[in-house]
C-alpha positions as CSV (number, residue, x, y, z in Angstrom):
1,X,-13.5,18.8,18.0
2,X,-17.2,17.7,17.9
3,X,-17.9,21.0,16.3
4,X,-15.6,20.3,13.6
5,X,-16.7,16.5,12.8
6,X,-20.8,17.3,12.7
7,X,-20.5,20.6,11.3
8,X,-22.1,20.4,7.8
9,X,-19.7,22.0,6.2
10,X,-17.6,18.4,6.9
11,X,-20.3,15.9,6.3
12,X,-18.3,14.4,3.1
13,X,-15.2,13.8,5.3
14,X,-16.8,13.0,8.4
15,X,-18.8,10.5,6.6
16,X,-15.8,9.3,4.7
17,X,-14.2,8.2,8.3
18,X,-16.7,6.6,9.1
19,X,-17.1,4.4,6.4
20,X,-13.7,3.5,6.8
21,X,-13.8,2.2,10.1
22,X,-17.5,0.1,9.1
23,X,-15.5,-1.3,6.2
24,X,-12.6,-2.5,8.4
25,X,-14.7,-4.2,10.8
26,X,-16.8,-5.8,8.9
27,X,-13.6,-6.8,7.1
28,X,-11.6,-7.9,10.1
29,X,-14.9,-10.0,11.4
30,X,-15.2,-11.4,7.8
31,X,-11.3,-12.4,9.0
32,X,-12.2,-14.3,11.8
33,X,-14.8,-15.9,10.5
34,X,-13.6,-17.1,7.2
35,X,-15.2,-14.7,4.6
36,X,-13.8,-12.1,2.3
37,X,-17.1,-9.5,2.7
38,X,-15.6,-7.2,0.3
39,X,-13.5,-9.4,-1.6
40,X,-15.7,-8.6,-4.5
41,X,-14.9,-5.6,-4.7
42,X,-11.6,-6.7,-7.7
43,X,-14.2,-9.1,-9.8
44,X,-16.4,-4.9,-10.2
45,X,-13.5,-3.9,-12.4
46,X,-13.2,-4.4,-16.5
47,X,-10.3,-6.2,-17.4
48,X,-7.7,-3.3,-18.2
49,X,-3.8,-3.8,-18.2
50,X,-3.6,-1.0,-15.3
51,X,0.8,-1.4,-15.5
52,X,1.0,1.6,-17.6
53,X,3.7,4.1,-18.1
54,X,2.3,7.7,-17.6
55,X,5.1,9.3,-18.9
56,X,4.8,7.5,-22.5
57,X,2.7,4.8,-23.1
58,X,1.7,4.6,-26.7
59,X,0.5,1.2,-28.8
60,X,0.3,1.2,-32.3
61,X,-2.9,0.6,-33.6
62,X,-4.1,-1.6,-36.4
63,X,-3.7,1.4,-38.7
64,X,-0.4,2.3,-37.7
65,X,-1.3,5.4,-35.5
66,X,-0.1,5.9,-32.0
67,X,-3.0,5.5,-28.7
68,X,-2.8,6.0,-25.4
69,X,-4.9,4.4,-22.6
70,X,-7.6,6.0,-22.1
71,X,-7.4,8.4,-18.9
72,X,-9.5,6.3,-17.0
73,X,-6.8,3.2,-17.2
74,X,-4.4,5.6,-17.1
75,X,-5.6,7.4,-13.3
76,X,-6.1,3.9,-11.7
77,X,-3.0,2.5,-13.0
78,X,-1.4,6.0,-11.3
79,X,-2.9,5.1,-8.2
80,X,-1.5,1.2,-7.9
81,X,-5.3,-0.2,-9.0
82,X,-3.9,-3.8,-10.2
83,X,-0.6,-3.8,-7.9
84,X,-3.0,-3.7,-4.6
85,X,-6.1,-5.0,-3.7
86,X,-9.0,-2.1,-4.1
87,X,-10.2,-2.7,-0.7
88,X,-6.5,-1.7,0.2
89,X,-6.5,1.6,-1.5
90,X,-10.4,1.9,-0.9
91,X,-9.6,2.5,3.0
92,X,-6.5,4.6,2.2
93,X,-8.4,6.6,0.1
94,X,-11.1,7.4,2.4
95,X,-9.0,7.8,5.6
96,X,-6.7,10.1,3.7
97,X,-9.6,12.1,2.1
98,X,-11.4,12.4,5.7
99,X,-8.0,13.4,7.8
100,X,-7.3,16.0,5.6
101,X,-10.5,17.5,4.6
102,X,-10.7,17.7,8.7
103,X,-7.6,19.2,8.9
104,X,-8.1,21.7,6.2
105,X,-11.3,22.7,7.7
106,X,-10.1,22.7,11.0
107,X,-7.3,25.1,10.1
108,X,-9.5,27.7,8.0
109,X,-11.8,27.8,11.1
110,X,-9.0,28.2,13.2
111,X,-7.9,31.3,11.4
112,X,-10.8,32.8,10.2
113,X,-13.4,31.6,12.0
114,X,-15.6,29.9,9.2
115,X,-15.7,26.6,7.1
116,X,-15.4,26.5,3.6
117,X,-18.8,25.6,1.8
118,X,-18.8,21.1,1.6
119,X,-19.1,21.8,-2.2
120,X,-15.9,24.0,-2.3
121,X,-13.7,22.2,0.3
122,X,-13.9,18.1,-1.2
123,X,-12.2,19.4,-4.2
124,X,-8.6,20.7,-2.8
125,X,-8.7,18.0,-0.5
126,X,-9.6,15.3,-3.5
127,X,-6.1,16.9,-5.1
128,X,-4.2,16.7,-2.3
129,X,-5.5,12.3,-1.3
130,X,-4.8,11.4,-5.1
131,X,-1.0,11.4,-4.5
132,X,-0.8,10.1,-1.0
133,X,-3.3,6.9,-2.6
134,X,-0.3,6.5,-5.0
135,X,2.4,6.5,-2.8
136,X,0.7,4.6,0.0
137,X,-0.1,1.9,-3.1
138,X,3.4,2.2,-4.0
139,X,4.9,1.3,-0.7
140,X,2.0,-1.5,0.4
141,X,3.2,-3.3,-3.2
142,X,6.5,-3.6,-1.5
143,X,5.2,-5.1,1.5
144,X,2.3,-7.1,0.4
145,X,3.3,-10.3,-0.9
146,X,3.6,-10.7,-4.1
147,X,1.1,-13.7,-4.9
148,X,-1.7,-11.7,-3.1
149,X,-1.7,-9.0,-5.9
150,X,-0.7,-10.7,-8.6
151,X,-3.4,-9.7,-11.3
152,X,-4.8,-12.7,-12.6
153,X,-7.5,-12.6,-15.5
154,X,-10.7,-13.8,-14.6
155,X,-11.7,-15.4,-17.9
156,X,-9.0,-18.2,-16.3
157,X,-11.3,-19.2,-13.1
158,X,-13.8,-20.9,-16.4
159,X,-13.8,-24.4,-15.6
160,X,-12.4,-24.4,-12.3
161,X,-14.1,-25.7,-9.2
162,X,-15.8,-22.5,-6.7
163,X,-17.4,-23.7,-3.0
164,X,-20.1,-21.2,-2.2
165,X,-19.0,-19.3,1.1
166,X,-22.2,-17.0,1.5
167,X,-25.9,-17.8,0.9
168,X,-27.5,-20.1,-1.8
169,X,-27.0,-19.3,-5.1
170,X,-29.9,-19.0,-7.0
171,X,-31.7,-17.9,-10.7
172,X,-30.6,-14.1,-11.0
173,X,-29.7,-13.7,-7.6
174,X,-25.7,-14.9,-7.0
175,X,-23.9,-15.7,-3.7
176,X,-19.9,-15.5,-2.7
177,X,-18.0,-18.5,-3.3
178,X,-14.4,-19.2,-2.9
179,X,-12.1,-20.4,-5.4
180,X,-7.9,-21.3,-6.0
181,X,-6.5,-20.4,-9.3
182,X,-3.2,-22.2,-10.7
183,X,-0.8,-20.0,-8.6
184,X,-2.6,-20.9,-5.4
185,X,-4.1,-17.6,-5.0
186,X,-7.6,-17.4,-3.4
187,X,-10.4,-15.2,-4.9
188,X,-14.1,-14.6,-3.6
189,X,-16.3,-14.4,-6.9
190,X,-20.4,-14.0,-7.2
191,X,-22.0,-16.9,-8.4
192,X,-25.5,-18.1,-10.1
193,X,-26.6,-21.4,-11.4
194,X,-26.7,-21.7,-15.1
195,X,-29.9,-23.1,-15.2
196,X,-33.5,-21.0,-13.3
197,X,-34.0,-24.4,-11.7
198,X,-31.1,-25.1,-9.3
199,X,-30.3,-23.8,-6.1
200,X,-26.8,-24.1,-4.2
201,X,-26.9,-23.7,-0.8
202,X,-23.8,-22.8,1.3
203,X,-21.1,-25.2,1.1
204,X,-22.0,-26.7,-2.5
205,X,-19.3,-27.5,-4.6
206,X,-20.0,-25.7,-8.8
207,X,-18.2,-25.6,-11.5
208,X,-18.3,-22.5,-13.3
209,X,-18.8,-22.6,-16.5
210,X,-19.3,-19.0,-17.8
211,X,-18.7,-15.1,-16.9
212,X,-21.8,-13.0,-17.2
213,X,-21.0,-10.0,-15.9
214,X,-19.5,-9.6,-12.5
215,X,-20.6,-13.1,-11.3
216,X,-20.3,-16.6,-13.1
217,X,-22.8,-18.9,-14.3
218,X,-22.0,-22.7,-12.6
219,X,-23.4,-25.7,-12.3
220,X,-23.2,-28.2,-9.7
221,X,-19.7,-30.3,-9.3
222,X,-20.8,-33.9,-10.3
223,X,-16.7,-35.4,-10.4
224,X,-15.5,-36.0,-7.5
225,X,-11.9,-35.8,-8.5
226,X,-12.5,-32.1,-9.2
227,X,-12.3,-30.4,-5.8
228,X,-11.1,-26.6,-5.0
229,X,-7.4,-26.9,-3.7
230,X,-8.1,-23.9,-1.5
C-alpha cells in the first residue's frame, strides 16, 4: 500500500488525497470556531447562469441567431456548479480523482507489474471523476437545504451591512467578513476600505459600497440602525 501511495507514478492522486483531508479540517476547525475559511471560494466565480440544459440550450441573440453557452458554463453547470457549494464538489472532486487514480494504478501494477507514466494515468481517471462529480452534485442538491445553495447574485450584497470575521481590512489588502442577504442566507465575502486611509480591524461593522473584483470596497457603518441580521 505504501508502495502504491509514494510511488511517483501516483503523486497527482496521492497529493489530491491529501489535500482533501487539509481542506476538511481546516474546514471543520473553521466550524467550530465560527469561520467559513474557504467560504470564498463561490465569490472566485463570474456571474454565469450555470442551470443550463445540455441537451438544447439555445438563446436568441440580438441579431436573431441561435448561441449556446459557452463550454465553460456549460461543463460547470454539468457538474452542479451553482446547485452546490464549490467547496462541496471541490472535496468530491478530489477524493474521487485520488481513490480512483489509486485504484487504477493499483490494479495495472497488480497485473502487470508496472504503473502507468503520472502524465498518462490523470487523464482516464479525470474521465472517469467528471461523472461521479455530477452525480454526487446531483444527489447532495437533494439533501442540502435548499436556502444554502440558492444562487444569489452578488451585485445584491451592495449596500448591505458585512462584520469583518478575519483580520483588518486594509488599502489593497482585504479581509473575510460575514454578511445576511434578504433570504437570510449567510455568505463570507473579502473586503477592503474604500478609501487608502482606513483600517477595519476584526469585528468592525462596513458597509459595502462597491464590487471590485472578488472583494468589495466598504466603508465603515456610521447608522446604527443598520446592523447585519446574521
Amino acid at each position: 500500500m505504501m508502495e502504491l501511495i509514494t510511488a511517483s507514478q501516483n503523486q497527482a492522486f496521492t497529493v489530491a488525497v491529501v489535500i482533501m483531508f487539509v481542506i476538511a479540517l481546516m474546514e471543520g476547525v473553521g466550524m467550530l470556531l465560527g469561520i467559513g475559511v474557504f467560504a470564498f471560494l463561490d465569490t472566485l466565480l463570474p456571474e454565469f447562469d450555470f442551470d443550463v440544459d445540455l441537451d438544447v440550450d439555445l438563446d436568441v441573440g440580438l441579431d436573431g441567431a441561435h448561441s449556446s453557452p459557452p463550454a465553460f458554463t456549460r461543463l460547470l453547470g454539468w457538474l452542479r456548479v451553482g446547485q452546490v457549494p464549490i467547496l462541496v464538489l471541490l472535496i468530491v472532486f478530489l477524493t474521487a480523482f485520488g481513490l480512483i487514480g489509486l485504484t487504477m494504478q493499483g490494479v495495472i501494477h497488480s497485473a502487470t507489474g508496472f504503473y502507468l507514466p503520472g502524465v498518462i494515468a490523470w487523464l482516464p481517471a479525470l474521465v472517469a471523476t467528471l461523472p461521479i462529480v455530477r452525480v454526487c452534485g446531483g444527489v447532495l442538491a437533494m439533501v442540502i437545504p435548499k436556502d444554502e445553495t440558492d444562487a444569489v447574485a452578488e451585485s445584491t450584497f451592495i449596500g448591505r451591512i458585512a462584520v469583518i470575521t478575519v483580520g483588518s481590512a486594509r488599502w489593497q489588502s482585504p479581509a473575510e467578513a460575514k454578511l445576511t442577504d434578504e433570504h437570510g442566507q449567510t455568505h463570507y465575502v473579502m473586503v477592503e476600505p474604500h478609501s487608502e486611509d482606513d483600517e477595519f480591524a476584526q469585528g468592525t461593522a462596513v458597509l459595502l459600497t462597491q464590487q471590485n473584483g472578488s472583494s468589495f470596497l466598504v466603508i465603515r457603518n456610521t447608522n446604527d440602525a443598520m446592523v447585519d441580521q446574521g
